[in-house]
N, C-alpha and C positions, 0 to 999 in steps of 0.2 A: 481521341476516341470518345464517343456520346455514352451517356448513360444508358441511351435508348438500345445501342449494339452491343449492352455488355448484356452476359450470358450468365449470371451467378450459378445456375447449378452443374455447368460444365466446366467453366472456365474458374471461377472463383475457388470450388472446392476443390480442382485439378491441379491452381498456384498452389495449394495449402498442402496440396500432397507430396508437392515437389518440394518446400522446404523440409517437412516431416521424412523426406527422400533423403535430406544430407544429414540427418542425424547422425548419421553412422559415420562421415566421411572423414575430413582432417581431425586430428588431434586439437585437442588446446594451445591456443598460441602459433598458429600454421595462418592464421588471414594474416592480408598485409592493409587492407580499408581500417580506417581506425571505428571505433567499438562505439557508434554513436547510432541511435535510432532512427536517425537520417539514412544512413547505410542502407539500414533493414528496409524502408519505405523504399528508398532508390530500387533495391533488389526485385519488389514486388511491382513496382513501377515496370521495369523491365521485362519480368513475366509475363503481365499484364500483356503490353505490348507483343507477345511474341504468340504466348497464349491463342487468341483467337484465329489465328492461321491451322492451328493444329485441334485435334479429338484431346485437347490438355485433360479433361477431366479421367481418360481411360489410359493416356499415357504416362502421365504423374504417377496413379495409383500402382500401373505395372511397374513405373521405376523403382516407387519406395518399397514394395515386396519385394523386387529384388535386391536392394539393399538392407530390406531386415535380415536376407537369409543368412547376411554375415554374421548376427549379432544377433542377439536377443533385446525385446523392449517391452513393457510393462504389459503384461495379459490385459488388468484394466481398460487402459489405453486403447490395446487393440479389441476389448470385446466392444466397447461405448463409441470408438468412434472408426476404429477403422475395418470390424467386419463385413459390413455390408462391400466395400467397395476393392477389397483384393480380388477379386475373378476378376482380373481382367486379362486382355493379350498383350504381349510383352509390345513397344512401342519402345523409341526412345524420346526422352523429354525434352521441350523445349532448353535452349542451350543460355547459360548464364554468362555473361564475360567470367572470367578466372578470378579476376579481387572480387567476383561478389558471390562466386559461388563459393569460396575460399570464408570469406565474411560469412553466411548461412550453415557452412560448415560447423565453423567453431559455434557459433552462438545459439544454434538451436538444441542443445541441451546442457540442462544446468547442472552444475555440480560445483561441491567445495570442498575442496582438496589443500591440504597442508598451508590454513591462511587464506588462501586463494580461492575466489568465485569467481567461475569459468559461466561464460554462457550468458551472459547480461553486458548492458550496451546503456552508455550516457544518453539521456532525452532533453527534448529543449528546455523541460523546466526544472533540469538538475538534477531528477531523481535517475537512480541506476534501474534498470526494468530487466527482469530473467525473462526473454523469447519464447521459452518452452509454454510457460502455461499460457500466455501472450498467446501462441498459435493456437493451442489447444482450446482454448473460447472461443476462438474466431470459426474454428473449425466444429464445434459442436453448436455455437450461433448460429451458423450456417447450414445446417441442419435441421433446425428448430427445435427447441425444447423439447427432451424425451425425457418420461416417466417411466424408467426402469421399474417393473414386478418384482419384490425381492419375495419368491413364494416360498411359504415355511413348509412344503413338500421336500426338504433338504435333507442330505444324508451328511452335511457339515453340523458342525455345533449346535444342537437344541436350541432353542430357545427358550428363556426362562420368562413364564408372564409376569406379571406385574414388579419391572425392574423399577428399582427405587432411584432416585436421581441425587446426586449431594444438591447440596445448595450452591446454584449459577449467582444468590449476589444480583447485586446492582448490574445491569449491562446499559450500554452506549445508550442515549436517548434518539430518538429519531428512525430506529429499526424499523419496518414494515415488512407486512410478507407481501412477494412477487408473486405474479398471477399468471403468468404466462403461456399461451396455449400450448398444448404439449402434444407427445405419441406418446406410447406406452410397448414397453417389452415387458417379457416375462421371464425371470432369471428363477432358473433353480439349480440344483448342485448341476457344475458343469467341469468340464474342462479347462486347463490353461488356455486351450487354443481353439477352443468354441469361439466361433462368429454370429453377428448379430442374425445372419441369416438361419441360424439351428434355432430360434425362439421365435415365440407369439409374437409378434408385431402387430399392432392396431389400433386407431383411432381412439380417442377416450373421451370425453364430452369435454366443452369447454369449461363445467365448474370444478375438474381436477385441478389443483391447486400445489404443486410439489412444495410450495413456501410455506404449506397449513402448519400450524403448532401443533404439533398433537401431542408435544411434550411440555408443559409448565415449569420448567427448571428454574422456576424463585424461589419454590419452596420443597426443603426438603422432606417434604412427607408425600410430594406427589408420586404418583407411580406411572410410570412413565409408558406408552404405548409401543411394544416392538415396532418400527420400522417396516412399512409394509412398498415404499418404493425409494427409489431415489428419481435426483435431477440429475441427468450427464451435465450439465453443463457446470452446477456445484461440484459435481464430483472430481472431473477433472482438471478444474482451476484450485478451489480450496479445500474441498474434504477430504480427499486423499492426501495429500500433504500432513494436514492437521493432525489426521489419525493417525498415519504412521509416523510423524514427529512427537506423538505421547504416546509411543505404545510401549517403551524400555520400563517405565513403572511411574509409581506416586514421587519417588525419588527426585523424579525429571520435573515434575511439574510446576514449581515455583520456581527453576531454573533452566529454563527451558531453552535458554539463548534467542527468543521470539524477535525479529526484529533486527538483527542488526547491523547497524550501517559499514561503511569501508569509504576508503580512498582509493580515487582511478592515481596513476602514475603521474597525469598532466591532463587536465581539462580539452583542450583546443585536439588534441592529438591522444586519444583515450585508448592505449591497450591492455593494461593490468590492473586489475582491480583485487586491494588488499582490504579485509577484513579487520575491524577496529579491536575484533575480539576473536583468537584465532581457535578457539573453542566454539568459535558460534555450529550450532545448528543449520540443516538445509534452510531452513524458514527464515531465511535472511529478509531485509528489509527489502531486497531485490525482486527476491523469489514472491515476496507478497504484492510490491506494486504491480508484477509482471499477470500475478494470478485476480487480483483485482478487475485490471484492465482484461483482461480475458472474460473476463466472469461480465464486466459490465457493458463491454462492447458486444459479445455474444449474446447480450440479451436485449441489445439495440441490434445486433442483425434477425435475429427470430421475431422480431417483431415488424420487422422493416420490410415491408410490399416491396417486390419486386419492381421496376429492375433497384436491386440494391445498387450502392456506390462502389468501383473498382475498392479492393480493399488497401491500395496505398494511399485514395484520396481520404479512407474513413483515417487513418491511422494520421496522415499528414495534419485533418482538423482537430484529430483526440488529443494531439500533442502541440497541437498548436492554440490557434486562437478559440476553439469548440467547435462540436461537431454541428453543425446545421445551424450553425451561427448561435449556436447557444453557447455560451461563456462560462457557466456552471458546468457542462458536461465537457470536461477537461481534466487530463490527466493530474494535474493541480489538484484537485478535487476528490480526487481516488478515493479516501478514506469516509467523506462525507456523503460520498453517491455511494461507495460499497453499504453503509449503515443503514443504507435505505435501502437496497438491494434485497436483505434478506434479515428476515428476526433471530435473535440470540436464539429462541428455542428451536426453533426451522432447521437453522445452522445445523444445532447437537444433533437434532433427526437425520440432517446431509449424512454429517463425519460418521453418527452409528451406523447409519444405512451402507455405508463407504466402506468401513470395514468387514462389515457384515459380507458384504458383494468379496473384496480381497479376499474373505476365508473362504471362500466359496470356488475364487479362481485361482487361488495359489494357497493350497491347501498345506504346502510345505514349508510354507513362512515362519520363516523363525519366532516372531512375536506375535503369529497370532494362531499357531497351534495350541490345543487345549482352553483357551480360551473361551470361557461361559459368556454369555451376553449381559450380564449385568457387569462384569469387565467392561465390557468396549463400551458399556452407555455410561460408564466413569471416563474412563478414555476421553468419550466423544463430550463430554458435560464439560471438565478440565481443558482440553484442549478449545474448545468456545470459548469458553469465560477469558483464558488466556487472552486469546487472538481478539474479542469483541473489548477486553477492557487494555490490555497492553498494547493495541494496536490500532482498533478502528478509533475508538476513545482518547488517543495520544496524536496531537499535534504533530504533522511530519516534520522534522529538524532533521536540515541540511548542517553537516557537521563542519569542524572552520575548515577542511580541504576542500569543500566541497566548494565554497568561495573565494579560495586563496587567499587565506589566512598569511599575516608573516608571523614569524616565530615571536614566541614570548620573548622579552625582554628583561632579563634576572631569573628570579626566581619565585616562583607564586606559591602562595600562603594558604595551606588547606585552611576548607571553611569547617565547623564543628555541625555538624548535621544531626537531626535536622532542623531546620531554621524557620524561626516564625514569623515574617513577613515578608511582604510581597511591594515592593516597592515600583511605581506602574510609573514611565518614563514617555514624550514623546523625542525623536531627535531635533527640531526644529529646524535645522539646517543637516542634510538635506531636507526641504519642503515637501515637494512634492512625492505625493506619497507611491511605491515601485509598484508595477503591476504585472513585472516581471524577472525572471531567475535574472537574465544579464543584467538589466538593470541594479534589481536587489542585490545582487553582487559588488557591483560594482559600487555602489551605496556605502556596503560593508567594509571595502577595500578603504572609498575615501575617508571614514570615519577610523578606521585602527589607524592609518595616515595623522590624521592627527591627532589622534590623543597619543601616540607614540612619540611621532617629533614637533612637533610644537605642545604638547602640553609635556612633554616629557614624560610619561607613564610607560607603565611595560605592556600595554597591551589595549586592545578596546576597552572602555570602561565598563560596558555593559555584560551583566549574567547571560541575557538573547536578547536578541531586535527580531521584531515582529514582520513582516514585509505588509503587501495588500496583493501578493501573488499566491497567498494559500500555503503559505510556509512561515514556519519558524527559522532563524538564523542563530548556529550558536555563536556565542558570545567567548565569556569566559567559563562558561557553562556550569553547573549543577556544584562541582568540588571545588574552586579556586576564588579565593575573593577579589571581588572588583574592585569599581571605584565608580559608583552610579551614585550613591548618596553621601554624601559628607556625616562623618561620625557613624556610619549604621552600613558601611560596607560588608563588614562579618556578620551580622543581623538578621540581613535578610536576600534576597534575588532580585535585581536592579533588571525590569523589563523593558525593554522602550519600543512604538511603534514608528516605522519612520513615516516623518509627514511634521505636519504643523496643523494641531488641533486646539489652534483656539477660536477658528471659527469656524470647521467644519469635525467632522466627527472620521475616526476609520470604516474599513468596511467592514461588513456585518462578521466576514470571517475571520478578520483580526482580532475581532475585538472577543468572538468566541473563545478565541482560540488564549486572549488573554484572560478572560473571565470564568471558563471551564474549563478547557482540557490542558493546559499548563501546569495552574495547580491539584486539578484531580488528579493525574500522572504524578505530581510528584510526590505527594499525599502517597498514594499507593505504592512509590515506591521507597520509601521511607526518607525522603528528601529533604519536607515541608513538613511541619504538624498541622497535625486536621482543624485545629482552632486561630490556623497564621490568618495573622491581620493584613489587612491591602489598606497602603498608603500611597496618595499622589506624591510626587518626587517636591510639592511647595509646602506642605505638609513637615517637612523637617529640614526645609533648606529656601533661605529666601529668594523664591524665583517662578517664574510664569508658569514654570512645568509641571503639569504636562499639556498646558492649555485650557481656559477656560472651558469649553464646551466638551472637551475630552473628561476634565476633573467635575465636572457635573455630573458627568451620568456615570462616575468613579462612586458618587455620592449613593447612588440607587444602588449596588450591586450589595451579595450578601455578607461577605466578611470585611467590607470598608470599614474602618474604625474612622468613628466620625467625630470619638472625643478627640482627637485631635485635630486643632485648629491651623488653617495654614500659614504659613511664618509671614506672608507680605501682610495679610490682613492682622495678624496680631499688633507686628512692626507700627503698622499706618497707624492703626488706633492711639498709640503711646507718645508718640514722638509731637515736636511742636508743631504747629503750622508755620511758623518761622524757618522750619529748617528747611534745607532741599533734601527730596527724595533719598534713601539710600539707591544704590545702582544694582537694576535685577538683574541678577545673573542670567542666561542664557541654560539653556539644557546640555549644551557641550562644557560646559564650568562643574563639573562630574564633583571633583577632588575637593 
């Protein structure tokens, strides 16, 4: 099928409606397709195909109304994205094979339940992705950006003027506000089950700006501006999330559970995915890449002239090599295109404005009854700061299941935390440096290979290895000591990037990722001291590593300790010229 025959606003937003249609349908654990975002693209591939024989955009929408009647789903939801389009006449919807309508079942919504996150699916480059907010962007992308009215004509919670903000702190570098053309609704006190079609709808010039700052949350004496709209497409990818993931109190908030990762059952064959931490919060590491990618794909379709791309070919590029042959806009990259996506203070403006809207539509909500607004612009400040420094700000690390790790071998030796240095490694063998999960994987596989049986150790030597796929790999990770520096294992965290850098250097995102958000992350999380020293790995061991041209610009960065001098160049100075060389070790000579 041509790009030129596709039909985005019948057919495109009619597939979206048909998956948002199986919400309600199997239970958890009912597909038999295994849980990979290939699946999801095949599914839509299919639709696609079937789609344009049929009125899919008036039949989807009548299916999924008749499937919400069984159940209830987020007022939100249905005021931002699906009021305009339930009138419709009942139809039946194009027809799915059984495993993959089965597959759309389970995975189009998320939840975590006892350990377990239900509703998220393996993607090519390793990470776990939740569908829900994944559709939900693509579906208000598809739309184009709407500038909801939050009008203070409300018979909800007052508003209090000049709310004070705590202090938001340092956030992620590289933030920008989005500019995006938009429409505008006008929200005042409503109903749960008001539709888009009960409010103002119209046009609003192109210098609205839903990404404007209007709140300065660095310092704590600013006074912060009530929230006078929202973005649907923030809203329902991140800010609602956010907001009500810190609305339980201040208690929550330096414990939030933000983040966190799990193991699928088996890689190749993915159906159960367990949680590392079974306290964690919805806001799993999942639920974030998934609301990400929603958030940033939807704002590559609001921008994208017609005829748009079928949306399994946009999803097949996001996940694969980039979209439109660009190589940075890849789901790899998620955390670094979300930073530029929208500014920390934008952000807090979303999440207030997000709640604000919830009290408004579900007025019986447990946590945000009574609720004054200088509350929820705590809420909404706490909950940014969280998510912009513990999450955009933090390096994504693929955990050892996630590369098939083998088991430790003995017994491993807490480290005394926290530890001050940084010790920066390359692998030298393997060379050539990974540019992808299977790859880097497999990197990771051969190297615990041998430093287990042929060097005899219990485990990879290294704290993490770096990839050039836009991921961290753990290692021995953050609590257990390694074996990356001789005498200074307990010391410090033994980093390596794979490759061989002594005549070419990593790429820019490695080397970031070794240079800021490694140790900011761990700095912040009381891992590292803020005054830890960075050492090249020849630096305290005689040996090439971590390559000249790598341990040169080791030299420029800002916590390098440069009194010390590295051990080949001291050795050569001392020794006769009669003697032969001492023999340099190799970067795998760890122990």
């Amino acid at each position: 099928m041509s790009f030129g025959n596709w039909k985005p606003t019948v057919v495109v937003q009619g597939i979206l409606w048909i998956l948002y249609g199986l919400l309600l349908q199997p239970e958890p654990g009912t597909a038999t397709l295994p849980l990979l975002m290939d699946s999801v693209i095949q599914a839509l591939a299919e639709l696609e195909q079937k789609a344009p024989a049929t009125e899919a955009g008036h039949s989807a929408a009548a299916w999924l109304l008749t499937a919400q009647g069984s159940g209830t789903h987020s007022p939100l939801y249905h005021f931002l994205l699906e009021g305009k389009s339930l009138n419709t006449t009942e139809l039946d919807p194009p027809s799915l094979s059984p495993e993959l309508r089965g597959l759309m079942g389970e995975v189009a919504r998320h939840s975590v339940q006892d350990g377990k996150e239900y509703g998220v699916v393996l993607a090519p480059d390793g990470s776990t992705v939740a569908v829900e907010p994944l559709l939900a962007g693509l579906w208000a992308g598809l739309q184009g950006h709407r500038i909801v009215n939050l009008s203070l004509e409300s018979t909800a919670t007052p508003p209090d003027a000049g709310v004070t903000f705590p202090d938001l702190g340092p956030t992620s570098p590289g933030l920008s506000d989005a500019s995006p053309d938009v429409t505008s609704g006008d929200v005042r006190a409503v109903s749960p089950n008001v539709s888009t079609k009960d409010t103002d709808v119209r046009a609003t010039s192109p210098e609205v700006r839903p990404g404007s700052p209007d709140v300065q949350a660095s310092s704590p004496d600013t006074k912060a501006k009530l929230p006078t709209a929202v973005d649907s497409l923030l809203v329902v990818t991140l800010a609602r999330g956010l907001g009500l993931n810190f609305l339980q109190g201040p208690q929550t908030w330096n414990h939030s559970g933000l983040g966190t990762e799990g193991c699928w059952d088996q890689l190749s064959v993915p159906r159960t995915f367990t949680l590392l931490d079974p306290e964690a919060s919805p806001l799993t590491t999942a639920f974030l890449n998934g609301a990400l990618d929603g958030a940033l794909l939807g704002d590559y379709l609001s921008r994208t002239p017609a005829p748009r791309p079928p949306l399994s070919h946009l999803l097949s590029q996001y996940y694969g090599a980039g979209v439109a042959g660009d190589p940075g806009f890849r789901s790899n990259f998620r955390r670094h295109n979300g930073a530029a996506l929208t500014s920390a203070p934008s952000l807090t403006q979303q999440v207030w404005g997000a709640l604000i809207l919830l009290q408004r539509l579900e007025p019986a909500h447990p946590h945000l009854q009574g609720m004054s607004q200088e509350e929820l612009a705590q809420v909404a400040t706490h909950a940014t700061k969280e998510f912009t420094e513990a999450f955009l700000g933090c390096p994504a690390i693929h955990p050892r299941c996630r590369w098939g790790a083998a088991p430790y071998q003995g017994r491993p030796t807490l480290l005394k935390l926290p530890l001050g240095f940084l010790y920066v490694h390359h692998t030298y063998l393997p060379a050539p440096p990974c540019t992808s999960f299977e790859s880097c994987a497999a990197d990771m596989r051969s190297m615990q290979r041998f430093h287990q049986q042929t060097r005899g150790w219990s485990d990879i030597g290294y704290s993490f290895v770096v990839g050039s796929d836009g991921y961290v790999y753990e290692g021995r990770g953050w609590h257990w000591v390694g074996a990356h520096t001789l005498g200074h294992n307990s010391r410090g965290f033994g980093v390596a990037l794979i490759g061989n850098y002594t005549a070419v250097l990593p790429s820019e995102a490695a080397l970031l990722a070794v240079r800021d958000e490694l140790p900011r992350c761990a700095i912040r999380a009381g891992l590292l001291r803020p005054d830890y020293a960075l050492l090249g790995h020849r630096q305290l061991v005689p040996t090439e590593c971590p390559g000249d041209l790598l341990f040169n610009l080791l030299r420029t960065w800002p916590h390098f300790d440069k009194n010390v001098k590295p051990r080949t160049a001291r050795r050569a100075s001392s020794r006769s010229k009669r003697r032969p060389p001492p023999t340099i070790l190799l970067s795998t000579d760890l122990q």
